[in-house]
C-alpha positions in Angstrom: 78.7 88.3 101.5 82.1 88.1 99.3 83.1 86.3 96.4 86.7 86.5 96.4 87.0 90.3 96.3 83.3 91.1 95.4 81.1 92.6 97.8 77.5 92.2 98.0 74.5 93.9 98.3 71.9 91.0 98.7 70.8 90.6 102.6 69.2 87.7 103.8 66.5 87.5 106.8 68.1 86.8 110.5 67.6 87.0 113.8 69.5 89.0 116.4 73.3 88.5 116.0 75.2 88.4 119.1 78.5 88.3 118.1 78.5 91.6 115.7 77.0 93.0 118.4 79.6 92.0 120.6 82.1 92.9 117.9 80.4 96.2 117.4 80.2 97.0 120.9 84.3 96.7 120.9 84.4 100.4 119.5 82.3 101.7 122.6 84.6 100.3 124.8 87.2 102.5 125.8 84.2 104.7 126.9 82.4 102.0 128.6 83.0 104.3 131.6 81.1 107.3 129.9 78.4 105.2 129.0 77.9 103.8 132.5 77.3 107.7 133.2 74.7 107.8 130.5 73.0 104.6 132.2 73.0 106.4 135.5 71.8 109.6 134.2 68.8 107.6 132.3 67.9 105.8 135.8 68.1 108.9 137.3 65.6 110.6 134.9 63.6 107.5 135.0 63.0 107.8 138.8 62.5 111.6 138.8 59.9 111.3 135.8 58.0 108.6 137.6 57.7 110.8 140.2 55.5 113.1 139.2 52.5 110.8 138.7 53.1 109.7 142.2 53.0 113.7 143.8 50.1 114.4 141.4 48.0 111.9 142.8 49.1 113.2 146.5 48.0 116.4 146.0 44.9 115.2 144.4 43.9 112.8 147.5 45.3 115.0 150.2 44.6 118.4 149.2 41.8 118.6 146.5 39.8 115.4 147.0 40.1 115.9 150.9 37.8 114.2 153.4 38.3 116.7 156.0 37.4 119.6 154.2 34.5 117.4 152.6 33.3 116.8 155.8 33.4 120.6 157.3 31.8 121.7 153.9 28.8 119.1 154.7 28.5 120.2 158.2 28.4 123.7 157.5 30.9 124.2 160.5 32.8 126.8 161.7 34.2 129.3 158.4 37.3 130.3 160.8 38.2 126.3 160.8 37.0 126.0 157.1 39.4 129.1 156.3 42.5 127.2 157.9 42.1 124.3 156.1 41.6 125.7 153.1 44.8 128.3 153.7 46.4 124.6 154.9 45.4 123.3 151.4 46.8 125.8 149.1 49.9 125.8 151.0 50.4 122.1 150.4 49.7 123.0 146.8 52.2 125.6 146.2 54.8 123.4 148.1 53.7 120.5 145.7 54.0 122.7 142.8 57.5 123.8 143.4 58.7 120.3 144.3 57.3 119.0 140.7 58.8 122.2 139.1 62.4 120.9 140.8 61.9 117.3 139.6 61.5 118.4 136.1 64.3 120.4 136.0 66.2 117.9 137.4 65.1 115.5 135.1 66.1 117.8 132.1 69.5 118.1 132.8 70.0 114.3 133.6 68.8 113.9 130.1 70.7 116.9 128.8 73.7 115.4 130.5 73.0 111.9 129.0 72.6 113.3 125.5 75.4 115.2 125.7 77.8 112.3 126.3 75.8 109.6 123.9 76.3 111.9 120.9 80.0 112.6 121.8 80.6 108.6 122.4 78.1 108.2 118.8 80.5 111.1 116.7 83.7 109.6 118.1 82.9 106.2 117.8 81.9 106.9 114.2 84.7 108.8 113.3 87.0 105.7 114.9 85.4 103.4 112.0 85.4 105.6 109.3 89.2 106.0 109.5 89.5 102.0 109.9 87.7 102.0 106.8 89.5 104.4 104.9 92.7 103.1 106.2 91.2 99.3 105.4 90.6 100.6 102.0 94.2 102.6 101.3 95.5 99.0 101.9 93.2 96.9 99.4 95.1 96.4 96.1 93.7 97.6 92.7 92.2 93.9 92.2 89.8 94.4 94.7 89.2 98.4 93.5 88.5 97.2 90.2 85.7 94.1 91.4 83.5 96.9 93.3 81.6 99.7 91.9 83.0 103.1 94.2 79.4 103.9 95.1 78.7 100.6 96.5 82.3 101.1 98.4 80.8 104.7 99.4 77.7 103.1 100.9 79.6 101.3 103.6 81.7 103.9 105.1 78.5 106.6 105.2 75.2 105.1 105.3 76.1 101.7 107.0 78.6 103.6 109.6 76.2 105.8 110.2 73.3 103.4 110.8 75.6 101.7 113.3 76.5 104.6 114.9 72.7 106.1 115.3 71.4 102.3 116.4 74.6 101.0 118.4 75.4 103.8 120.4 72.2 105.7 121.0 69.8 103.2 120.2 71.5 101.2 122.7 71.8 103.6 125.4 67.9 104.7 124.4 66.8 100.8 124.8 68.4 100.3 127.8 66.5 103.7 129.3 63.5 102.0 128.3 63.8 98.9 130.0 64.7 100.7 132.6 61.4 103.4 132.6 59.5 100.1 132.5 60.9 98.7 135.7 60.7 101.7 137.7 57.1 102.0 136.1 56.2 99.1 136.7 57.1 99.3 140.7 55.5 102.6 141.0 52.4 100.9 139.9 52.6 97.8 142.3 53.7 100.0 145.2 50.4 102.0 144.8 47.8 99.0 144.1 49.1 95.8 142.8 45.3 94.3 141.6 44.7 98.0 139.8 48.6 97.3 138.1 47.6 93.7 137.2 44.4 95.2 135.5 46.5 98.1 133.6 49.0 95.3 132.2 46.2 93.1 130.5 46.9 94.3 127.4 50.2 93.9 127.1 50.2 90.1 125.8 48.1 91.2 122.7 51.0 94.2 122.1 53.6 91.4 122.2 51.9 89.3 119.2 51.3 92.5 117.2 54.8 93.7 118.1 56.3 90.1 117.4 54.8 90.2 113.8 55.6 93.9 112.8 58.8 93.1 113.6 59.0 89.8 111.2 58.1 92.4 108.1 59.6 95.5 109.1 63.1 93.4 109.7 62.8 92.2 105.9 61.9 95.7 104.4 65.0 97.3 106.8 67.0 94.9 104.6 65.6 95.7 101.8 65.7 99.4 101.8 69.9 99.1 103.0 70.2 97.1 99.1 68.2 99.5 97.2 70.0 102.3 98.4 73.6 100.5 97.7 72.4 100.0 94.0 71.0 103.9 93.9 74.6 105.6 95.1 76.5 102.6 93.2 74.4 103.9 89.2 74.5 107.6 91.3 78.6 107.7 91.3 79.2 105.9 88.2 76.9 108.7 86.0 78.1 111.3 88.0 81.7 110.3 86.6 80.7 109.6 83.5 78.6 112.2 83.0 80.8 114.0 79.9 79.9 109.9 77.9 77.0 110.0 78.8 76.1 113.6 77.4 78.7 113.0 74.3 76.5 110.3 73.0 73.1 112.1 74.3 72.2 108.8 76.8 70.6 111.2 79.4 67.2 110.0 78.9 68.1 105.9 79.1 70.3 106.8 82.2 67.5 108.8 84.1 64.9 106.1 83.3 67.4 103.7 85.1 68.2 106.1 87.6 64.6 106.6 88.2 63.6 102.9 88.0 65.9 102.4 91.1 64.5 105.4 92.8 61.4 104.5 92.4 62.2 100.3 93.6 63.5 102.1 96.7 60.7 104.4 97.1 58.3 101.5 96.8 60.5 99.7 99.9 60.4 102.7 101.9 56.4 102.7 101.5 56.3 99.8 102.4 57.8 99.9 105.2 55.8 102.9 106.3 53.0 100.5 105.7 53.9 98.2 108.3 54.4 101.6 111.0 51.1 102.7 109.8 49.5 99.4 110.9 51.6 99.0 114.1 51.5 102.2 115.6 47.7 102.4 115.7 47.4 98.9 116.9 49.7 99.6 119.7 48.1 102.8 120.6 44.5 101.1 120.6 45.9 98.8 123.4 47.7 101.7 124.9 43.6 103.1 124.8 42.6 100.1 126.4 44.3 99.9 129.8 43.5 103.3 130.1 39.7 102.6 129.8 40.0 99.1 132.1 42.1 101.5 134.7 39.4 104.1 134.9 36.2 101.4 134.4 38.1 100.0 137.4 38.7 103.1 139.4 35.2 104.7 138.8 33.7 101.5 139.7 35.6 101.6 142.8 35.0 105.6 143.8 30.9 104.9 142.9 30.9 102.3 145.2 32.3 104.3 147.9 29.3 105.2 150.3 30.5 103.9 153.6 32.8 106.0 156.1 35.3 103.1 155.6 35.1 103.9 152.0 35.9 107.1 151.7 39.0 107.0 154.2 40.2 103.9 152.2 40.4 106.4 149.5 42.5 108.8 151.2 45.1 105.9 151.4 45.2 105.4 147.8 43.6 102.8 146.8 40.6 103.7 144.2 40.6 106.9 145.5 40.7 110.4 142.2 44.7 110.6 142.6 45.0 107.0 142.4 43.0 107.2 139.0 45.3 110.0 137.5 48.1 108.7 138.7 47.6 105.1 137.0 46.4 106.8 133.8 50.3 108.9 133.5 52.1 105.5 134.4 50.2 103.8 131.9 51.5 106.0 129.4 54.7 105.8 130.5 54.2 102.7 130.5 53.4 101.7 126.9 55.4 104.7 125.4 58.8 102.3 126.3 57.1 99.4 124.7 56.0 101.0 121.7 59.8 102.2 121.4 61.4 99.2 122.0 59.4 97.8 119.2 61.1 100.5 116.6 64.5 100.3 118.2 64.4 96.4 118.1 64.2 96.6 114.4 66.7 99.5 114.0 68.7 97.3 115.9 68.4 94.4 113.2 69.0 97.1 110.1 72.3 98.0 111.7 73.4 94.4 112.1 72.8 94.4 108.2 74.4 97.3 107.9 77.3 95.9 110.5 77.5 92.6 108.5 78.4 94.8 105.4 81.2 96.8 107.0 83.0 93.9 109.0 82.5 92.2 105.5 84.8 95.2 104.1 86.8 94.9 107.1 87.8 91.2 107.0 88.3 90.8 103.3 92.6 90.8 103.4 94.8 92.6 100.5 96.2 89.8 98.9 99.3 91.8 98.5 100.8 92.0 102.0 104.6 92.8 102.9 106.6 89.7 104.5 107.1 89.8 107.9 110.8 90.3 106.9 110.1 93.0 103.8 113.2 94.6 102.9 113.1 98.8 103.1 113.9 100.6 100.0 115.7 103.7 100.8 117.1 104.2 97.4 117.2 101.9 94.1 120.0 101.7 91.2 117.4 101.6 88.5 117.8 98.0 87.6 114.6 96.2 86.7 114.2 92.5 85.3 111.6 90.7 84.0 112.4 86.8 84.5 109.5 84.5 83.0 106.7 86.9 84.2 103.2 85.4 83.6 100.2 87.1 84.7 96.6 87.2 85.0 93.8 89.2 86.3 91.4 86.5 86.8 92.4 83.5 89.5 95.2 84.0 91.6 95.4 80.3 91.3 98.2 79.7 88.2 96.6 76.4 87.7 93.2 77.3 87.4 94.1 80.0 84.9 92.6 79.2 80.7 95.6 79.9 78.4 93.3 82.9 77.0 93.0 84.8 79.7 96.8 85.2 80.5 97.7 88.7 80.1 101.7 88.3 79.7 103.5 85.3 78.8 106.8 84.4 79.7 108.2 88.6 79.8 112.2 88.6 80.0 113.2 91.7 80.0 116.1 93.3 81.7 116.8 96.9 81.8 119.7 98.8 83.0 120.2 101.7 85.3 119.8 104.6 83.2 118.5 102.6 80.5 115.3 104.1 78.4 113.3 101.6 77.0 110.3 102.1 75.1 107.8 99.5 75.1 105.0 99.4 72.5 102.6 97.3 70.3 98.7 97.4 70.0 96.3 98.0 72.5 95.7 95.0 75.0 99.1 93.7 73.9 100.0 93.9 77.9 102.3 97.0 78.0 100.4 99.1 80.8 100.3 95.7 82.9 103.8 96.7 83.2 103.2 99.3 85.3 100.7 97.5 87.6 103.0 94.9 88.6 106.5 96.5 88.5 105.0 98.7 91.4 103.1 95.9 93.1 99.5 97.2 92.6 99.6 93.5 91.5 101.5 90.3 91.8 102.7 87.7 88.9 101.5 84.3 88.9 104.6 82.7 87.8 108.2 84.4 87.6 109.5 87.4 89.2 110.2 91.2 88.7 113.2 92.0 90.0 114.3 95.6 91.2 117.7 96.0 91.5 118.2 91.9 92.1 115.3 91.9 94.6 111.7 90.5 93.9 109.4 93.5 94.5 107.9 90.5 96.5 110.3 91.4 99.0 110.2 95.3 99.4 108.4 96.8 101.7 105.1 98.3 99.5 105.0 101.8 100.5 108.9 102.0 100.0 109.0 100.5 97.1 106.3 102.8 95.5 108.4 106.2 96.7 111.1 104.8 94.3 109.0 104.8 91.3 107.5 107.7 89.5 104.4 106.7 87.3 102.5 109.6 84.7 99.2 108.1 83.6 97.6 108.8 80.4 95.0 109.7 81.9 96.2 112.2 84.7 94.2 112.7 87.9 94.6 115.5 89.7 92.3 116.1 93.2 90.0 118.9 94.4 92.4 121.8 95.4 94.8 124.2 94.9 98.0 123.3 92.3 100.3 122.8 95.5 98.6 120.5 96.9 98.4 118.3 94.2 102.4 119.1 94.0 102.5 118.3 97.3 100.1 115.7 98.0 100.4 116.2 101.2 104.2 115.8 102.2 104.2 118.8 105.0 108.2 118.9 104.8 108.3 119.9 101.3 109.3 123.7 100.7 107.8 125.8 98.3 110.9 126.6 97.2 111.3 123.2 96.1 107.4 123.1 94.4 108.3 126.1 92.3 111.2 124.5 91.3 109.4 121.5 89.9 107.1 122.8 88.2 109.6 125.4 86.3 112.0 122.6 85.5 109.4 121.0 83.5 107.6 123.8 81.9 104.7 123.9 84.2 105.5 127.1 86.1 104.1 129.6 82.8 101.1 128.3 83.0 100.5 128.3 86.5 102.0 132.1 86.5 98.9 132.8 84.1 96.5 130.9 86.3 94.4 133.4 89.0 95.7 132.8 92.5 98.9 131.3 91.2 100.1 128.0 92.4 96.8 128.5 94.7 94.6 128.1 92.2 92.2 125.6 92.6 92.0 123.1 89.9 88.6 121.1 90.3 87.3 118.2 90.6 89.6 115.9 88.7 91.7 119.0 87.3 88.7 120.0 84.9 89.7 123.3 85.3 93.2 122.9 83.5 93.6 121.2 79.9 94.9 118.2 79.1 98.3 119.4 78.3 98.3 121.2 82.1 97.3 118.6 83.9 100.4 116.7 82.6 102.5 119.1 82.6 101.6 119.1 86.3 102.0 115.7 86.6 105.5 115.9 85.7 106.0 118.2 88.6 104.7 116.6 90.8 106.6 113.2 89.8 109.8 115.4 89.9 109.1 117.0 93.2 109.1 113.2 94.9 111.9 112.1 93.3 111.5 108.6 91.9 114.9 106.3 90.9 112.4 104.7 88.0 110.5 106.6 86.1 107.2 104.7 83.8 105.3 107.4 81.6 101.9 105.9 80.0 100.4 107.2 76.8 102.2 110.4 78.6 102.1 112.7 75.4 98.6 111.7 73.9 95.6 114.0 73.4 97.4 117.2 73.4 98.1 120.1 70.6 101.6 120.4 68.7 103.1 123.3 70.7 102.3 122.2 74.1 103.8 117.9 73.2 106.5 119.7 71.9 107.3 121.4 75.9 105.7 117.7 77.9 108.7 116.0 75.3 110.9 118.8 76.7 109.6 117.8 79.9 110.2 114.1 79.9 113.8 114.4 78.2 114.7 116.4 82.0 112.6 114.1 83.9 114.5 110.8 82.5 117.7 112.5 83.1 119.9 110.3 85.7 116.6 107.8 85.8 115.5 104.0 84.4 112.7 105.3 82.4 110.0 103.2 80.7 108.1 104.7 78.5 104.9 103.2 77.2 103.5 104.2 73.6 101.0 103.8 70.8 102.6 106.9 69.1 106.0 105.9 67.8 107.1 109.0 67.0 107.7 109.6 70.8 110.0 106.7 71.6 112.3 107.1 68.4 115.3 108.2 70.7 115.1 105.4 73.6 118.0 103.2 73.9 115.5 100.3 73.2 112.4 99.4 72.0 110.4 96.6 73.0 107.8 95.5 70.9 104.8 93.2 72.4 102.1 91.6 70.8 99.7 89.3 72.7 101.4 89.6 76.3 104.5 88.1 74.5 107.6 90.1 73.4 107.9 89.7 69.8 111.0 92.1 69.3 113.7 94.3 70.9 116.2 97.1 69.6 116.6 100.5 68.6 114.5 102.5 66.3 116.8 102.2 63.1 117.6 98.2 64.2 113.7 97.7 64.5 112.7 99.2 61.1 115.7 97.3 59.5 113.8 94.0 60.1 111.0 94.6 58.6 109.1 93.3 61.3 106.2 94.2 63.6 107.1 97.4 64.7 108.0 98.2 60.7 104.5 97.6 60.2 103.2 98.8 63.2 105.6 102.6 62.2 104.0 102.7 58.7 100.4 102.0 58.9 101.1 105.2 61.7 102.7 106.8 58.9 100.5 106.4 56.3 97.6 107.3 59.0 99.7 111.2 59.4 99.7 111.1 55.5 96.1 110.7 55.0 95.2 113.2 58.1 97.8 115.7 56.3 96.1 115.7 53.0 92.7 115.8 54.4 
């Protein structure tokens, strides 16, 4: 189902696998106990609902159908005696009635009960894979992020979860009733006249061919529908998030066709899959139909053939008799309904081993960037980074395998000092935001080593290593809440004290003053309720607030107006104080005053010095500064 890091949608056709289930039925463990309840509740219900057929016809052969009072009407006899049995009669009945009432009140709250603890075993059992999931996917490196569309990612920790959840837990629990409706059924039924059970069950070979085949085409369209759907959220997410592209170059119309086509290739599945219910159901409930006929062609036969004494009292035992009739004809129907149901769970069984195969899938594909067992802990760093023959590529981890064209860097030495600011720049897909990617591990060279104050970042332990450097995007994303929070993100122990702080240090706090509720205000999805200057000015504050040794900025002053670059440049002169700061640039105005320029050019470094040294050389960041220049120029006179 994976090629290296991509995940598939495409299911194939398979029969019942025992091992996801067994793996599957690992989460339901540590309430095994709870769901032995449920079993015993089901039996329980089982019996009492079984019951009832079994009273019914009682009451039918003893006090309704009676010989007795058959016999005194016949012989006209004395009313005093027919009076007592009739009183005798109706007393029965009312003691009948009250004992059925019991029964199914009993049997309501054995299901109640049951239901009860499936759902909470279902919800918690859910909720246990979610977070393995979520925590899986925290782990997977941006490699693996950047191979799989975030809708078809989506898909497997909602739909496919909760297909397992709906199928493992109750449609387990619900099978496993049914089996066991059929056995109790199916002893009721011999207990009261084994040739008149034999009869009742002739249909039921026919119902296991017609089942046998639903279940070949219904498995396939499950499979089918669980892919469709995956490709629907998959084109769903990505329009949704590029929704402001879409309408800046008026695509709505080509986008909703596509949209629609997969709607509609998913609608078409679901038909036909409706299709296959449409023909199965019926089928099932003709030969449902038909023991019901042979039971009362073979009852009535029975009761018209009655004419002798002997007869008639054999009826009062049970066999042939009116009660033995209605009683049959309930227990058929219970019965068939558990066969018809089995059917339909069987198959929801096989969707969520689809739907299981996906999410173990997920599950069993490891990061490729994984601390050592002896990773070192990074408390604190001096702020000296190296660079020592770095080669990297986003293709095959495999060096050797790697074309020469699709390395991104080539042979990087660079060393930087603590305290040192170095600008790095050159043209776009020269390599400099690769940089970023690797000095904080989000990826890992092919050849070489970065170095972090004389340790590989190999070495460190990931999470530790991260807290050390502080990295503002070009592109700043912010999440759905208040401006705290996404100060915060989430560290409980800082004060807000210490937020405020932040965000006046590096000119953020006036603009959040202005802002309705404050540094409560809620900021959006994304931060599309602040500008582009805001959100990076809150980016800054946030960076500050966690307190990083390194500090990268990216593009960190593009895209905004005059007046507010002028306060994010105000912004990153305080943020770089005390810090290694890397600053990456197409604008070289904003890296004239770094201690060191490093200009790239193909993944290689093609030049390294200060602003003044740079333009002296007349070189590539000479020509790089004036066709910028002459770029202002012509925008000034225009």
């Amino acid at each position: 189902m994976s090629d290296g890091y991509h995940m598939h949608d495409e299911v194939q056709r398979r029969s019942f696998d025992t091992q996801s289930m067994r793996r599957l039925l690992q989460y339901v463990r540590p309430y095994r106990g709870w769901m032995i309840s449920a079993l015993f509740l089901l039996l329980g219900a089982a019996v009492l609902s079984n019951l009832n057929p079994t009273l019914i016809m009682w009451a039918i052969d003893t006090y309704i159908a009676s010989p007795e009072r058959t016999a005194l009407e016949q012989a006209h006899g004395d009313p005093a005696l027919l009076q007592a049995a009739i009183r005798e009669n109706r007393h029965g009945l009312t003691m009948l009635t009250v004992i059925l009432a019991g029964l199914l009140i009993g049997e309501l709250l054995l299901r109640w009960g049951q239901l009860i603890i499936v759902s909470f075993v279902g919800q918690t059992t859910m909720l246990k894979m979610r977070m393995q999931l979520f925590a899986h996917l925290q782990e997977m490196p941006l490699r693996f992020l950047d191979r799989n569309p975030v809708g078809r990612l989506m898909t497997r920790v909602t739909n496919d979860v909760e297909k397992i959840q709906q199928t493992i837990v109750t449609g387990v629990v619900q099978a496993a009733s049914d089996c066991m409706s059929l056995v109790v059924v199916l002893i009721f039924m011999l207990v009261i006249d084994w040739q008149l059970a034999l009869i009742a069950l002739a249909p039921v070979p026919l119902i296991a061919t017609v089942t046998l085949l639903f279940r070949k085409y219904a498995h396939h369209s499950f499979l089918e529908i669980q892919r469709k759907i995956a490709r629907v959220n998959a084109y769903l997410q990505e329009n949704v998030s590029g929704m402001r592209l879409i309408q800046l170059f008026c695509r709505e119309e080509p986008h909703f066709a596509e949209y629609r086509a997969r709607n509609a290739d998913h609608r078409d599945e679901w038909l036909r899959q409706v299709r296959n219910y449409a023909l199965y159901f019926p089928a099932v409930e003709f030969l449902g139909t038909l023991s019901l006929s042979l039971i009362i062609l073979f009852c009535g036969a029975r009761i018209l053939n009655a004419n002798s004494a002997a007869t008639a009292a054999n009826m009062v035992t049970g066999h042939a008799s009116y009660g033995t009739m209605f009683a049959f004809v309930f227990l058929a129907d219970h019965f068939f309904g558990p066969i018809r149901s089995l059917a339909d769970r069987y198959n929801l069984l096989l969707e969520a081993m689809a739907s299981s195969e996906r999410v173990f899938a997920l599950l069993d594909t490891q990061p490729e960037i994984q601390d050592k067992p002896d990773a070192v802990p990074c408390e604190r760093l001096n702020g000296s980074v190296e660079f020592d023959n770095v080669w990297f590529s986003y293709g095959d981890e495999n060096a050797e395998s790697i074309k020469p064209e699709d390395w991104i860097l080539k042979g990087i030495n660079l060393k930087i000092e603590p305290g040192e600011r170095v600008a790095i720049v050159g043209h776009t897909g020269a390599g400099k935001s690769t940089i970023i990617g690797l000095l904080s591990r989000f990826y890992d060279v092919q050849r070489g080593a970065i170095r972090a104050d004389g340790v590989d970042v190999r070495d460190y332990q990931q999470v530790a290593l991260r807290r050390r450097i502080g990295v503002v995007l070009q592109d700043v994303f912010l999440f759905s809440g208040t401006i705290e929070d996404n100060i915060r993100l989430g560290d409980t122990t800082m004060t807000m004290e210490r937020v405020r702080e932040c965000a006046e240090y590096v000119n953020a706090g006036k603009f959040i003053d202005k802002t309705p509720g404050g540094y409560q205000y809620h900021v959006g999805e994304r931060g599309n309720n602040l500008s582009t200057g805001e959100r990076q000015l809150l980016a800054f504050a946030r960076t500050l607030a966690h307190n990083p040794d390194i500090l990268v900025l990216d593009e960190a002053t593009s895209s905004v107006d005059t007046e507010t670059e002028a306060l994010i440049q105000d912004a990153i002169g305080k943020l770089m104080e005390g810090r290694t700061s890397i600053v990456i640039a197409h604008r070289l105005s904003t890296v004239q005053h770094a201690d060191r320029i490093v200009v790239m050019h193909h993944g290689e470094i093609r030049e390294t010095g200060t602003h003044q040294e740079l333009l002296a050389k007349g070189g590539l960041y000479r020509t790089l500064y004036e066709l910028q220049y002459k770029g202002q120029e012509i925008g000034g006179r225009s």
